[in-house]
C-alpha positions as CSV (number, residue, x, y, z in Angstrom):
1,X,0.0,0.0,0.0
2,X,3.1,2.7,1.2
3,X,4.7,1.4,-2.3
4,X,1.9,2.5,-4.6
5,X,0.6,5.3,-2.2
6,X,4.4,6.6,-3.0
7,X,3.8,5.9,-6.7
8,X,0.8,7.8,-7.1
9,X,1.9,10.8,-5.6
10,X,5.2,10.9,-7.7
11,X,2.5,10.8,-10.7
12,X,0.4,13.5,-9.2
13,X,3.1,15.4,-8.4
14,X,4.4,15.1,-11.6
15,X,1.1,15.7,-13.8
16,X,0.9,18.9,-11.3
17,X,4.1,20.0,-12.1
18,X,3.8,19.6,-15.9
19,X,0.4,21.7,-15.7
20,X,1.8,24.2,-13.8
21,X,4.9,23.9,-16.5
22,X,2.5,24.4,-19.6
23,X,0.7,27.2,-18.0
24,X,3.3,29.5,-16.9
25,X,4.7,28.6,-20.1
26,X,1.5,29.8,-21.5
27,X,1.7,33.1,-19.2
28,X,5.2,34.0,-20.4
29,X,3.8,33.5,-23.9
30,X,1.1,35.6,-23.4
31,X,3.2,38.4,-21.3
32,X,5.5,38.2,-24.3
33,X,3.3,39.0,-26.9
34,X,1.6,42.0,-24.6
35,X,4.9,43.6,-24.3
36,X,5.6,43.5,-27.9
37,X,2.2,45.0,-28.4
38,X,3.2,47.6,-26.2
39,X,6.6,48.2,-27.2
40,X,5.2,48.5,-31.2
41,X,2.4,50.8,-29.7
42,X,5.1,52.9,-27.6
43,X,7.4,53.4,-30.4
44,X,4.5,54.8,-32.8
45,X,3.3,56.9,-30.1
46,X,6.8,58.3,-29.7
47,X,7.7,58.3,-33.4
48,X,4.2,59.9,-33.6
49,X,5.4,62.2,-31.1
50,X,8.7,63.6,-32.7
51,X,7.1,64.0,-35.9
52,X,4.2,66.4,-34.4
53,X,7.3,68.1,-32.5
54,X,9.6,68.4,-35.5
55,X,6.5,69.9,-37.2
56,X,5.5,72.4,-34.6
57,X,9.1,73.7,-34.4
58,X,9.3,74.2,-38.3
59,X,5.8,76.5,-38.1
60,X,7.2,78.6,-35.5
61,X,9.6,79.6,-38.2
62,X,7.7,81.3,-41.0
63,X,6.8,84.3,-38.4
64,X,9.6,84.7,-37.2
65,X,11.2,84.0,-40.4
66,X,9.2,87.1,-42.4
67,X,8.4,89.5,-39.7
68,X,11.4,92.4,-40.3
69,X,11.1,91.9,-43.9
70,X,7.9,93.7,-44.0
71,X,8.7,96.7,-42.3
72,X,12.2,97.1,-44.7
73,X,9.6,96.3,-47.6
74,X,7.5,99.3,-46.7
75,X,10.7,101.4,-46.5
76,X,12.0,100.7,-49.9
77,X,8.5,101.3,-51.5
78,X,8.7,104.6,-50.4
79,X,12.4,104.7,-51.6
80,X,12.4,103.0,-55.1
81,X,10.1,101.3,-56.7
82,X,12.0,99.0,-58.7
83,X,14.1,97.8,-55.7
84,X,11.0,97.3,-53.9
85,X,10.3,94.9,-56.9
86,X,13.3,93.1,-57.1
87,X,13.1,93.2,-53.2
88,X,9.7,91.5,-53.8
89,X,10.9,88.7,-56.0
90,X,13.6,87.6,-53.6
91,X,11.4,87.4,-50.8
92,X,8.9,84.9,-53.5
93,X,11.9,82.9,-53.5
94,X,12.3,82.6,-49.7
95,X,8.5,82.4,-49.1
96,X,9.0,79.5,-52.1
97,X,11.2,77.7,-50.0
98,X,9.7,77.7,-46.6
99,X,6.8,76.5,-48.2
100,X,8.8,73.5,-50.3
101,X,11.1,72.7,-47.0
102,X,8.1,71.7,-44.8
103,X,7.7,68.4,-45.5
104,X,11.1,67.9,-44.9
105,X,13.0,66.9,-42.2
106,X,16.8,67.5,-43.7
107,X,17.6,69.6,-46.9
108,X,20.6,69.4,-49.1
109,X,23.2,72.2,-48.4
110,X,23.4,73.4,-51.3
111,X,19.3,73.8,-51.6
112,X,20.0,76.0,-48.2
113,X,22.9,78.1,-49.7
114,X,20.6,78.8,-52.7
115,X,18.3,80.3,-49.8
116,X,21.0,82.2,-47.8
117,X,21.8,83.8,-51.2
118,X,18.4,85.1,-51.5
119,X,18.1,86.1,-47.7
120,X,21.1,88.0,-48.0
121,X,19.6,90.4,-50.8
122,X,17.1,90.8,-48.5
123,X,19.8,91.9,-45.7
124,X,21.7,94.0,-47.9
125,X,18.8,96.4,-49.0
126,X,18.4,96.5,-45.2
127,X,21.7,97.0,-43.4
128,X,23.8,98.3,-46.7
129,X,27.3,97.5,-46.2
130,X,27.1,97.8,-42.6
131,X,26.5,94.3,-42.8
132,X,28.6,92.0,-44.5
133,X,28.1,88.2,-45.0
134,X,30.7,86.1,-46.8
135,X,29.9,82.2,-47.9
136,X,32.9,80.3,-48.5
137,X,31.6,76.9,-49.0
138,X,33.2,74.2,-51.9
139,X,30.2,72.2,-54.1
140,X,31.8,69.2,-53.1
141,X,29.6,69.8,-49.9
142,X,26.7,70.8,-51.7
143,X,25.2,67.5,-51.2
144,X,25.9,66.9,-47.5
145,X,22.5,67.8,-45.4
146,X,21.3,70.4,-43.0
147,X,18.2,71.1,-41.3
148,X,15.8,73.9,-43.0
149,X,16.4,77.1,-41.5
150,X,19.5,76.3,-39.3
151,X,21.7,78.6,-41.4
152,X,19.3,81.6,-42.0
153,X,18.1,81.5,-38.7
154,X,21.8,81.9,-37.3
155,X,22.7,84.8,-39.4
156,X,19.2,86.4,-37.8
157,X,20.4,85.8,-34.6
158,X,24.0,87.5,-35.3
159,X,21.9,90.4,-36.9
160,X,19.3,90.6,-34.2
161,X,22.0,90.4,-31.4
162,X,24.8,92.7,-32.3
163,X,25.3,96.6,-33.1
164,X,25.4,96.8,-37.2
165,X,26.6,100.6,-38.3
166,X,28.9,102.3,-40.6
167,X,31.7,102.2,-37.6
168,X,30.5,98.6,-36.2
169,X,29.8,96.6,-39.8
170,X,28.7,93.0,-38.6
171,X,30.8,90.1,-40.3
172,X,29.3,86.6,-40.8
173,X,31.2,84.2,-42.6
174,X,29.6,80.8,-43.8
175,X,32.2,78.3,-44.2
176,X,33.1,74.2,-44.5
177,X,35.8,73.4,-41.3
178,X,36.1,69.7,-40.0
179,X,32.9,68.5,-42.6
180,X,31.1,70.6,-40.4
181,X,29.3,73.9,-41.5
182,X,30.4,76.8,-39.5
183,X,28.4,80.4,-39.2
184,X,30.4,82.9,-37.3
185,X,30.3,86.6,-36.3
186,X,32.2,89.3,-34.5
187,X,30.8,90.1,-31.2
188,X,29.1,93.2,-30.6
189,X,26.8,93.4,-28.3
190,X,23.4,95.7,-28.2
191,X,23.8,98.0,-25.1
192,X,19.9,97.5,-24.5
193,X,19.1,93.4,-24.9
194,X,16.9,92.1,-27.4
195,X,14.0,90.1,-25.9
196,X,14.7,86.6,-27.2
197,X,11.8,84.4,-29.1
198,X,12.9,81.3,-28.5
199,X,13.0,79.8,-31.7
200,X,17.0,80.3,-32.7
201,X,19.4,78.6,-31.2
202,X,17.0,76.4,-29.4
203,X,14.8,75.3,-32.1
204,X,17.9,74.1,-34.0
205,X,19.5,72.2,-31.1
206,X,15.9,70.6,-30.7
207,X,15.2,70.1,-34.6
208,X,18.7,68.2,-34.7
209,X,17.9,66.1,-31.5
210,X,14.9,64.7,-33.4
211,X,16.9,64.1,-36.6
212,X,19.9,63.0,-35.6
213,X,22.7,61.7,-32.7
214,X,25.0,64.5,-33.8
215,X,24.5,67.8,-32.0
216,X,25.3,71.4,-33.0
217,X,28.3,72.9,-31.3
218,X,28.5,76.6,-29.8
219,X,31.8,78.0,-29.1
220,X,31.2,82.1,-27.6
221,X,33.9,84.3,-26.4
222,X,33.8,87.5,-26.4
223,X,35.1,88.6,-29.5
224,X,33.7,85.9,-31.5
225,X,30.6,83.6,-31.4
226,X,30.6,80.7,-33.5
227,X,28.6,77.7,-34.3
228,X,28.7,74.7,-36.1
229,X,26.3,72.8,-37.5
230,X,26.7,68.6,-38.4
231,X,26.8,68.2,-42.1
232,X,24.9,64.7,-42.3
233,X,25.6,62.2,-44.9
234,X,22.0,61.4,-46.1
235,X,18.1,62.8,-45.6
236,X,16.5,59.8,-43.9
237,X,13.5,61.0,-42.4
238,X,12.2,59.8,-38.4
């Protein structure tokens, strides 16, 4: 009796054992599967996420983006009519390209130089020769990409920041050093400071985050403020 007594409970223990195998087995199974839900629902929701972001930051550009050009618009009207028509056509071919550049996360260099040369028509009927703005940038890196804006809005933050006169001319030189683009000015500082919008040197440290590992890199002192922007090697999207 003790012998099979023993025997049966080494097969109920075991038939126990074997459904309790099967079901957790089944558990981790279905935890599995829940967590790979979750993880494919989490990364949509934060791919979903980056894209909405990216695409808020590039609308807070066109405001900020057109705002003086206005005012210098109304100026030269009043000035000369037929610069205020070739002003007009440049600033078609800006408007031209924030509207094309929205849909993109990354734009060629070369595409963005294009647009620097028309924003700096725009500039010079502006600030005259007080300002001057220098590109030095070989074709070979035409093809490398940027993201939208990052160069103009730099040269608007140089402009915005610093004294521009006949006595204090503002440099800015756009340049290739280390496969990187650099935009630098000499330092000249407003006595009275310039409230800040918060869509310059931010928005482009954020817009690359999203884009990219690679980070801009600001270097100030107070002669010269520089800043250098990754040149990436395609225009993969999030």
């Amino acid at each position: 009796f003790m012998g099979w007594g023993i025997l049966l409970f080494v097969f109920g223990l075991g038939f126990l054992l074997l459904q309790h195998y099967q079901t957790t087995t089944l558990r981790i199974h279905r935890v599995s599967l829940e967590l790979e839900k979750n993880k494919s629902e989490l990364y949509n929701l934060q791919k979903e996420n980056l894209i909405s972001q990216l695409e808020a930051l590039k609308n807070q550009l066109d405001p900020h983006f057109l705002f003086n050009n206005f005012s210098t618009l109304t100026s030269i009207i009043e000035e000369n009519q037929e610069t205020a028509v070739n002003f007009v056509e440049e600033l078609s071919n800006v408007y031209r390209y924030v509207l094309q550049t929205r849909v993109h996360d990354l734009i060629p260099l070369g595409e963005e130089l294009d647009f620097i040369y028309s924003y700096k028509f725009l500039m010079s009927k502006r600030f005259g020769s007080n300002l001057k703005l220098s590109i030095h940038v070989p074709e070979t890196f035409h093809s490398g990409s940027i993201v939208p804006f990052s160069l103009q809005l730099l040269i608007e933050n140089a402009i915005k920041h610093n004294i521009i006169s006949r006595k204090k001319p503002l440099n800015i030189e756009v340049k290739i050093e280390n496969n990187e683009v650099l935009v630098r000015n000499n330092v000249q500082k407003k006595r009275v400071a310039v409230k800040s919008t918060g869509v310059g040197l931010a928005n482009i440290q954020k817009r690359y985050s999203l884009v990219s590992d690679k980070q801009i890199r600001i270097i100030a002192s107070d002669a010269e403020f520089r800043v250098y922007i990754p040149l990436l090697t395609d225009r993969g999207h999030i």
